[in-house]
C-alpha positions in Angstrom: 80.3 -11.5 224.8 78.0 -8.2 224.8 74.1 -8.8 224.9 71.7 -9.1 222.3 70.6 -5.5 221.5 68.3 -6.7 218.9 65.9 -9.3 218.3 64.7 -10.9 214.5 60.5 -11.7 214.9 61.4 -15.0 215.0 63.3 -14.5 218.1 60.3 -12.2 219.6 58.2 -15.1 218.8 60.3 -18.0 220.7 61.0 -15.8 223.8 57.4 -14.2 224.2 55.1 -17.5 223.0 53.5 -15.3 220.5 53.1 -16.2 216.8 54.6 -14.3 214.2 51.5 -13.5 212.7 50.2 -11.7 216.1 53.8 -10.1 216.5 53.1 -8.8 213.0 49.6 -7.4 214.0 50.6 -5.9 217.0 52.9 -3.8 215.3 50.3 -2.6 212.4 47.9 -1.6 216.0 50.8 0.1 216.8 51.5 -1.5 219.9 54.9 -2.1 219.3 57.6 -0.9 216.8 60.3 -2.4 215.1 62.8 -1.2 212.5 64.4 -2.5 209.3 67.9 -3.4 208.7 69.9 -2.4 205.6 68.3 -5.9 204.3 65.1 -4.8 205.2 64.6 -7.1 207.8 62.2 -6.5 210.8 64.5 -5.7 214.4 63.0 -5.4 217.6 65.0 -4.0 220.5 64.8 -5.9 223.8 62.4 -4.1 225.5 59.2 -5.5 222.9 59.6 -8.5 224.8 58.2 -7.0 228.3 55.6 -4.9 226.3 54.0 -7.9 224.3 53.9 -9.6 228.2 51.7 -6.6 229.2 49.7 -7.2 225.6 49.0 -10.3 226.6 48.3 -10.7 230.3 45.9 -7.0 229.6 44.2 -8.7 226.1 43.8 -12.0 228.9 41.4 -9.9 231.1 39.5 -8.2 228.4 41.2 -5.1 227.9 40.6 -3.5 224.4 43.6 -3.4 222.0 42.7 0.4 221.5 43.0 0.8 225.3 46.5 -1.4 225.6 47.7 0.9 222.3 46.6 4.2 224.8 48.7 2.9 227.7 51.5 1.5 225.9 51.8 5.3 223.8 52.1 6.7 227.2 55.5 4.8 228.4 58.5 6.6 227.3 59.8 4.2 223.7 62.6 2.4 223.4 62.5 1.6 227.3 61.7 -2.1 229.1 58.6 -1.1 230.9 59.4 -0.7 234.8 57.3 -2.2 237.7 56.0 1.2 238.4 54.9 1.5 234.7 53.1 -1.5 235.6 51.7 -0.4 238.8 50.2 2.6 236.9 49.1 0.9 234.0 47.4 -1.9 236.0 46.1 0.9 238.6 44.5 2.5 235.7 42.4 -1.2 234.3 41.3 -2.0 237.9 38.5 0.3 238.3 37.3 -0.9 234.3 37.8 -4.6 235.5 36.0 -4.2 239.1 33.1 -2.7 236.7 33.3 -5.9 234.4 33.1 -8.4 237.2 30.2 -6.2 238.7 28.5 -6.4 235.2 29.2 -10.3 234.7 27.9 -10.9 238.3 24.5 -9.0 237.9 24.4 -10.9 234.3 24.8 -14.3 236.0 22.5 -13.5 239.2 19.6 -11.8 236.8 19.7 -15.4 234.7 19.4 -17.9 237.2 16.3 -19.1 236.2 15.9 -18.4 232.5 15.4 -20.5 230.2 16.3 -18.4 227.2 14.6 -16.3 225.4 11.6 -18.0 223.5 10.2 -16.7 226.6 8.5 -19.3 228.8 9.4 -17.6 231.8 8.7 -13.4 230.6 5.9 -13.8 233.9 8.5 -14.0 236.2 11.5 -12.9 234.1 14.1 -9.9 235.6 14.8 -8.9 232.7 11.5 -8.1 230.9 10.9 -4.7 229.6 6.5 -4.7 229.4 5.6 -2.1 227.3 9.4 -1.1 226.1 9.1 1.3 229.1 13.2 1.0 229.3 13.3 2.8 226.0 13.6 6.4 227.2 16.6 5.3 229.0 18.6 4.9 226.1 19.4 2.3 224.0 20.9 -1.4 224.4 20.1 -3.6 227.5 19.2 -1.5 230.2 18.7 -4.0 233.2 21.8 -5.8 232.3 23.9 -2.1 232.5 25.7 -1.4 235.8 25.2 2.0 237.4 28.9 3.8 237.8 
């Protein structure tokens, strides 16, 4: 018996844990790509199941879908992604993560002792801004911002 070539959604679905609906959205995102039979029914070919794995495990650790969509555009189409597509594409989200975690860590460190802002601590408060000085820095929340 040859192998499956072709998978229906539903079959995308079962093997990948991912609901039709989201196999339905990646696709519009352009993430993945399917085809239509002569009964216009969606066909994927086997290698959307290792690309909706790297969807997932990169959407799990707060990578953009634009940025997943970038990556994915730059593997050759129609191929399973290799381990050493992985290795680059994972090479490529460490240095955004590492800044992440950085960011999250000075987030949690600079709130230990708020107590939300109402502000009954601004006296002693890290993240205080007297006299909007931070403005000619630019806007958004400037002590929260990691230096690259």
């Amino acid at each position: 018996m040859a192998p499956v070539t072709e998978l229906t959604v539903g079959q995308v679905a079962m093997r990948s844990g991912v609901a039709v609906s989201a196999l339905h959205f990646y696709e519009a995102r352009g993430l993945i790509r399917s085809h239509r039979t002569s009964g216009n029914q969606r066909r994927y070919g086997r290698d959307v199941l290792r690309r909706v794995a790297i969807i997932r495990v990169a959407q799990e650790v707060g990578i953009s879908l634009a940025e997943i969509a970038a990556a994915l555009h730059s593997l050759p189409e129609g191929r399973t992604p290799t381990r050493e597509d992985w290795n680059l594409l994972s090479t490529t989200w460490r240095d955004q993560l590492d800044q992440k975690i950085s960011q999250l860590k000075k987030l949690r460190d600079g709130l230990t002792d708020c107590i939300g802002c109402g502000c009954m601590s601004i006296d002693k408060c890290p993240l205080r801004n007297k006299g909007d000085r931070l403005a000619r820095q630019g806007a958004g929340a400037r002590r929260l911002m990691v230096e690259s």
